[in-house]
C-alpha positions in Angstrom: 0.0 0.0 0.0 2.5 2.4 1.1 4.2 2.0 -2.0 1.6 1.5 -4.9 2.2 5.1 -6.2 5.5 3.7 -7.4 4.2 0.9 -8.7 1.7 2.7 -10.3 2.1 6.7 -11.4 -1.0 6.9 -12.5 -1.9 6.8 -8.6 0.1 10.4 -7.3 -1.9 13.1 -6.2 -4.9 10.1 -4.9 -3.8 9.9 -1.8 -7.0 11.3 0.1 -8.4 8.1 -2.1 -5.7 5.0 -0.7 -6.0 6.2 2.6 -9.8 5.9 2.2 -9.3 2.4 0.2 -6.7 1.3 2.9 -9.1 1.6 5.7 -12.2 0.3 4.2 -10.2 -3.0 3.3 -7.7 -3.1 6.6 -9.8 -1.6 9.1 -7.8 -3.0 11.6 -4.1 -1.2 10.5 -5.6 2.5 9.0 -7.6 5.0 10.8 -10.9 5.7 8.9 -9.3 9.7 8.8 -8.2 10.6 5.5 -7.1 13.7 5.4 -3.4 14.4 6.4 -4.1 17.7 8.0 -6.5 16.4 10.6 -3.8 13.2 11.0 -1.3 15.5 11.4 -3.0 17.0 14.1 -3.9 14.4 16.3 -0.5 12.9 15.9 1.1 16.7 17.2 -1.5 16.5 20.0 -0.8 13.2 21.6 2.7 13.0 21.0 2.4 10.6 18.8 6.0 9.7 16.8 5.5 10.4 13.0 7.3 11.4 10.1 5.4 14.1 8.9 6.7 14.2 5.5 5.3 10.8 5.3 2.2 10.0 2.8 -1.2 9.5 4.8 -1.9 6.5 4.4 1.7 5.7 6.7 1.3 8.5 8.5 -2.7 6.7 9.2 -1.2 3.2 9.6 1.2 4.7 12.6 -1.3 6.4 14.8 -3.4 3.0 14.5 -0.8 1.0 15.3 0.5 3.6 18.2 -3.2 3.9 19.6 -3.8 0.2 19.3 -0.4 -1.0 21.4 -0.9 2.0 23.6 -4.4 1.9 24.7 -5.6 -2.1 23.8 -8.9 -1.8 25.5 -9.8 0.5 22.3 -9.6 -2.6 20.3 -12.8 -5.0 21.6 -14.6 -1.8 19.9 -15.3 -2.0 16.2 -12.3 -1.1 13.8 -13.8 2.2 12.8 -14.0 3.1 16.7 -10.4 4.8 16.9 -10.8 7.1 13.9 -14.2 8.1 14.8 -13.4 9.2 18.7 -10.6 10.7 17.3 -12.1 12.7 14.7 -14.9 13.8 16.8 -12.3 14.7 19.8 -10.2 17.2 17.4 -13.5 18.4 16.2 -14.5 19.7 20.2 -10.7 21.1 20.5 -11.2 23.1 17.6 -14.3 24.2 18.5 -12.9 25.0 22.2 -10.3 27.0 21.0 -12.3 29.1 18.2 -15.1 30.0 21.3 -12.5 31.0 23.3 -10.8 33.1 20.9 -14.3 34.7 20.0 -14.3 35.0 23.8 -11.4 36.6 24.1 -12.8 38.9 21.2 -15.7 40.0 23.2 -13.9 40.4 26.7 -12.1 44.2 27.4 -8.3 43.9 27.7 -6.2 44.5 30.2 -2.6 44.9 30.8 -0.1 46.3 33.0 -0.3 49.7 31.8 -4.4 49.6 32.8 -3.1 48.4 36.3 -0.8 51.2 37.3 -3.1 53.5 35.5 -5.9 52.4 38.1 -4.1 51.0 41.4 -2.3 54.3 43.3 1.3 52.0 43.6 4.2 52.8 40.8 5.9 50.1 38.3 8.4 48.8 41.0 5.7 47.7 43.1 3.5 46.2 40.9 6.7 44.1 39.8 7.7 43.3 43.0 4.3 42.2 43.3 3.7 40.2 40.6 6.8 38.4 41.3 6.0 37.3 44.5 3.1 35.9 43.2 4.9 33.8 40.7 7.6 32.8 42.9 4.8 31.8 45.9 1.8 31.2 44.3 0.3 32.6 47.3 0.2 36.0 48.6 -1.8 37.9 51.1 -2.5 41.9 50.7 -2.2 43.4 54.4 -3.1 46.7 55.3 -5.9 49.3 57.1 -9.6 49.3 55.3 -9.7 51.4 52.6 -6.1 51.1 50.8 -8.0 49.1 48.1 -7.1 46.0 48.7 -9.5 44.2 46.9 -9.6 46.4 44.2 -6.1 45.7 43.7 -6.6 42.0 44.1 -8.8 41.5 40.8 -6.7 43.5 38.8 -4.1 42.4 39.8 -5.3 38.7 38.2 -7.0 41.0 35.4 -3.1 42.2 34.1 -1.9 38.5 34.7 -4.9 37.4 32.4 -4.3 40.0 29.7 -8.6 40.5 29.9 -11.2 41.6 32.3 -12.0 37.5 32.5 -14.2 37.0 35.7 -14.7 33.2 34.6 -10.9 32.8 35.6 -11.3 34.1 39.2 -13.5 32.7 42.0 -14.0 35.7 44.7 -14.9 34.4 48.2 -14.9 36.1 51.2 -14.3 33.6 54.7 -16.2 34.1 57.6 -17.0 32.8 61.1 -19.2 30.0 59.8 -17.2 29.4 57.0 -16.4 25.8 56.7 -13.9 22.9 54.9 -17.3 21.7 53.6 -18.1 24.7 51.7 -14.4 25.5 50.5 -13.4 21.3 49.2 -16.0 19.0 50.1 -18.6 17.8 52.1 -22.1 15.9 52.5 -24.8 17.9 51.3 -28.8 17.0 51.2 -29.4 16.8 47.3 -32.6 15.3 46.0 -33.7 13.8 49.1 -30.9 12.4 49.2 -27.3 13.3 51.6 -24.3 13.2 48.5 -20.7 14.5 48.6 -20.9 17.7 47.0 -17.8 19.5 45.5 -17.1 23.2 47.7 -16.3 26.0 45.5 -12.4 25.6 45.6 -12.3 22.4 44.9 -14.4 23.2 41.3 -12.4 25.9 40.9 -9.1 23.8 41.2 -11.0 20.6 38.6 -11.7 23.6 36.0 -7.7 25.0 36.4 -7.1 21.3 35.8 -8.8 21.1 32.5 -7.1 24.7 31.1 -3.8 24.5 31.7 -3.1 27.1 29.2 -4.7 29.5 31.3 -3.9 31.0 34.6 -6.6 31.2 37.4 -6.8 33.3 40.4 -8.8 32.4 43.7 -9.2 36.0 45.7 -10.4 35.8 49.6 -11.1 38.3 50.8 -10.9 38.8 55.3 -8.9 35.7 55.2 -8.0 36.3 58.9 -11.4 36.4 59.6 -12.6 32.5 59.2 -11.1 29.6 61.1 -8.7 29.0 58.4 -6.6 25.8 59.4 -10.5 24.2 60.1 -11.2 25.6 56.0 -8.4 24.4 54.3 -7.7 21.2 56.4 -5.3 18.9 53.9 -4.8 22.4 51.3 -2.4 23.8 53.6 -0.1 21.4 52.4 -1.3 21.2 48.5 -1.0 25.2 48.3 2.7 25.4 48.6 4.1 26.0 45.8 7.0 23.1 45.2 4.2 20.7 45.9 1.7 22.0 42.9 1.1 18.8 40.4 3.5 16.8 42.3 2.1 16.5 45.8 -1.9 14.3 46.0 -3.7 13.6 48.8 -6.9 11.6 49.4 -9.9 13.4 50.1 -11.8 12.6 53.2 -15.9 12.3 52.1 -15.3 11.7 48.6 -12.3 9.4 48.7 -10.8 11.5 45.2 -7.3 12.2 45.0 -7.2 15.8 45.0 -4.1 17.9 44.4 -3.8 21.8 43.7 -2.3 23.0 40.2 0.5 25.4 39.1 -1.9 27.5 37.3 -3.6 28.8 40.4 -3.0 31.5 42.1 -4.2 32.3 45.6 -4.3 35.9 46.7 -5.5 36.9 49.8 -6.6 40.4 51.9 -6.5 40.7 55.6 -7.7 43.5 57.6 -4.6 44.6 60.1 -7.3 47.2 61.7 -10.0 45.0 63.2 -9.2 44.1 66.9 -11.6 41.3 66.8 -9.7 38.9 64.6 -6.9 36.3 65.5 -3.2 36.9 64.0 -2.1 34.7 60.9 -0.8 31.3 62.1 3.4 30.3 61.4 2.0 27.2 59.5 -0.2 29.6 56.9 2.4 32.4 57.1 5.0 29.9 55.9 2.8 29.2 53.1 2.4 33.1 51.5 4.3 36.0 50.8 2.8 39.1 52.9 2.3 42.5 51.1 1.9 45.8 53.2 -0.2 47.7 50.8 -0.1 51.0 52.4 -2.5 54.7 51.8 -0.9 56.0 48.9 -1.7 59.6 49.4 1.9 60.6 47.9 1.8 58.9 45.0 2.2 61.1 41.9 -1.1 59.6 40.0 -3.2 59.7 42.9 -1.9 63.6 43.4 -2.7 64.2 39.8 -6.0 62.7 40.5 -6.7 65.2 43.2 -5.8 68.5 41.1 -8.3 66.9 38.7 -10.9 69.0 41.5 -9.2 72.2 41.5 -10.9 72.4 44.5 -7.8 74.2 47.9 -10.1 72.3 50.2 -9.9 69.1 48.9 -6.3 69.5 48.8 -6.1 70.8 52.4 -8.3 67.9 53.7 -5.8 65.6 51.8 -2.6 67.2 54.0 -4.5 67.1 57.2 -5.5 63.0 56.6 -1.7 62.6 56.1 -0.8 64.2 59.3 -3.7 62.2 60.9 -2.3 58.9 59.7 0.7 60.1 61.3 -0.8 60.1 65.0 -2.4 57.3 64.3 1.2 55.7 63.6 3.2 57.3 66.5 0.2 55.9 68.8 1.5 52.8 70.8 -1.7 51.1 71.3 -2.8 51.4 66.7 0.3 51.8 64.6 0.6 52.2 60.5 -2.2 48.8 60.4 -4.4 51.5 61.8 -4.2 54.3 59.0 -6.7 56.1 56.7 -6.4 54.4 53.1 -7.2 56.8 50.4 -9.8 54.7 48.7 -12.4 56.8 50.9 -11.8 59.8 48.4 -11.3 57.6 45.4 -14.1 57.7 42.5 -16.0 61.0 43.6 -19.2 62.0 42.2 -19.7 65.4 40.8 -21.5 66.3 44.4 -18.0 65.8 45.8 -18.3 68.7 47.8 -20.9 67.4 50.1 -19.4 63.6 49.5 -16.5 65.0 50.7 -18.2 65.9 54.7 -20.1 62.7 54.8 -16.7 60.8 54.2 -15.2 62.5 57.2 -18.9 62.7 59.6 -19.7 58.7 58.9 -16.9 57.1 57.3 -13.8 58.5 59.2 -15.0 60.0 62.5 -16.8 57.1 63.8 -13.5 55.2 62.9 -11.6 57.5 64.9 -13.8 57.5 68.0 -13.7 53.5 67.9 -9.1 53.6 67.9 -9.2 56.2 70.5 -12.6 55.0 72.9 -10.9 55.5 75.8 -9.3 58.8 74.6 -12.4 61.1 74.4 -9.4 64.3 74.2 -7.7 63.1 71.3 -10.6 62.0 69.2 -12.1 65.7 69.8 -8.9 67.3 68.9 -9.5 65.5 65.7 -13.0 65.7 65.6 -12.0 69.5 65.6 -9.5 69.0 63.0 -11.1 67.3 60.2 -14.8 69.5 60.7 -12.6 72.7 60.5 -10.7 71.8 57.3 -14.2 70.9 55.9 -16.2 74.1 57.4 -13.6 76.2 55.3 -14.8 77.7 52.1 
């Protein structure tokens, strides 16, 4: 077969028609595909060993042969069996791919540039940050309520994606009743019925599975805030990052082996100004890379964002949260976790005048009277402070 064009010359240029001929009367040794393209493909995709200047009937009669010594359950099914799942499998990966490039077509871009051009940090940090992240896998954004921490969380994991693709991230936010049942697994009433039923993490982590040409970003936000060891029970092994792929571990309900991949990305945000909450454990700390993401009231975009107003009062209350945040730092008992983030002035409407004194009467003030509750003096000296910078015209 694989030489009848010598034999015959009348027979070059037929080759979609032997590798046709050849399966219909050897079933068994070619793959009912005839064209070499498609051959080509599936060959490139599963590694298989080919010659790809070969003709296609050869090129037909090594897949089979590959396939068939490979995988022998494949061969109790009818000769035409292999070509046909094969066919129809290329078919679905082309189809994948051309949805996800008409995706990608529909989504809104977004790169570094869009990052620093939103987040108040400069090009060094966001470097910095983004190399921790590849380096740890996991990372946790510290700092006082209101230096955007979760705004800078998403895109973050929106430059990293190159789109605004919320179908790669999976935002949580861990609480008090926050279990390892709703995070991996855990027995769940379904259909009258009690089944094991996937938690969102452990989805997430089967879909980053399934794409590894993709990256995927799991964001929690108050991390500190849930009983974390209790949440991610066997994960706080599987999350470091020189056991990705390599490391399983069987699951306790569902009795899977489960293991996290390289492709996903944890970041995390904890609150460093709420009393209430326990500190970090070594064993988690151990396991990401802490970022202090502090007010950036000096940064040179958010400054230009500010002369945007034209407005001396906006400017002046600007100065006098600066000097605020540094009481707030000199005080023993609150410290720089404590400070006023500048997301509070971030995103203004065209009112921003009167925005402006209900930021500081029920966003800042009652903040201030919480940190100093049992110093009535210095949260009136302040009190004082902010209402006179306001009551200016």
């Amino acid at each position: 077969m694989f030489n009848a064009k010598e034999k015959y010359p009348y027979l070059q240029g037929t080759s979609m028609i032997l590798t046709k001929l050849a399966s219909i009367y050897y079933p068994e040794k070619f793959l009912n595909i005839c064209s070499k393209e498609k051959l080509l493909v599936i060959a490139s995709y599963f590694s298989i060993p080919i010659n790809k200047s070969d003709s296609p009937e050869k090129i037909s009669f090594d897949i089979n042969q590959y396939i068939r010594q490979s995988i022998p359950e494949v061969c109790q099914n009818h000769p035409y069996y292999i070509g046909d799942m094969l066919y129809k499998y290329i078919d679905s990966i082309n189809d994948t791919q051309e949805e996800k490039e008409n995706e990608h077509e529909t989504l809104e871009s977004y790169t570094k540039e869009d990052f620093l051009n939103e987040v108040y940090i400069d090009e060094a940090e966001y470097e910095k940050l983004n190399n921790l992240l590849n380096k740890k896998k996991n990372i946790i954004l510290e700092g006082a309520p209101g230096v955007g921490k979760t705004f800078m969380a998403k895109r973050l994991a929106f430059s990293r994606i190159g789109f605004k693709d919320n179908s790669k991230i999976l935002t949580i936010q861990f609480h008090q009743s926050y279990s390892y049942e709703d995070f991996i697994e855990g027995i769940r009433p379904v259909d009258s019925k009690f089944k094991v039923v996937n938690g969102v993490f452990k989805d997430f982590c089967l879909k980053a599975q399934n794409d590894r040409a993709s990256n995927y970003y799991c964001i929690i936000d108050e991390i500190n805030r849930g009983n974390i060891s209790k949440i991610l029970g066997e994960l706080m092994m599987l999350i470091e990052a020189d056991k990705r792929d390599k490391e399983k571990l069987k699951l306790p309900y569902s009795g899977e082996e489960f293991y996290v991949p390289e492709n996903l990305y944890i970041i995390g945000m904890l609150n460093t100004a709420d009393r209430s909450l326990a500190l970090i454990d070594y064993a988690l700390r151990r396991r990401f890379s802490f970022y202090k993401v502090k007010p950036a009231f000096n940064n040179l975009k958010f400054q230009e964002y500010i002369k945007e107003y034209f407005d001396e009062r906006f400017d002046r209350l600007i100065e006098k949260i600066k000097e605020l945040n540094i009481a707030i730092c000199e005080d023993e008992s609150l410290g720089e976790g404590f400070e006023i983030g500048h997301s509070y002035f971030c995103q203004l409407n065209h009112a921003y005048e009167q925005e402006l004194d209900d930021i500081i009467e029920y966003d800042i003030l009652p903040m201030l009277k919480e940190y100093w509750f049992d110093d009535e003096s210095k949260y009136k000296d302040w009190e004082e402070k902010l209402t006179g910078v306001i009551n200016e015209q």
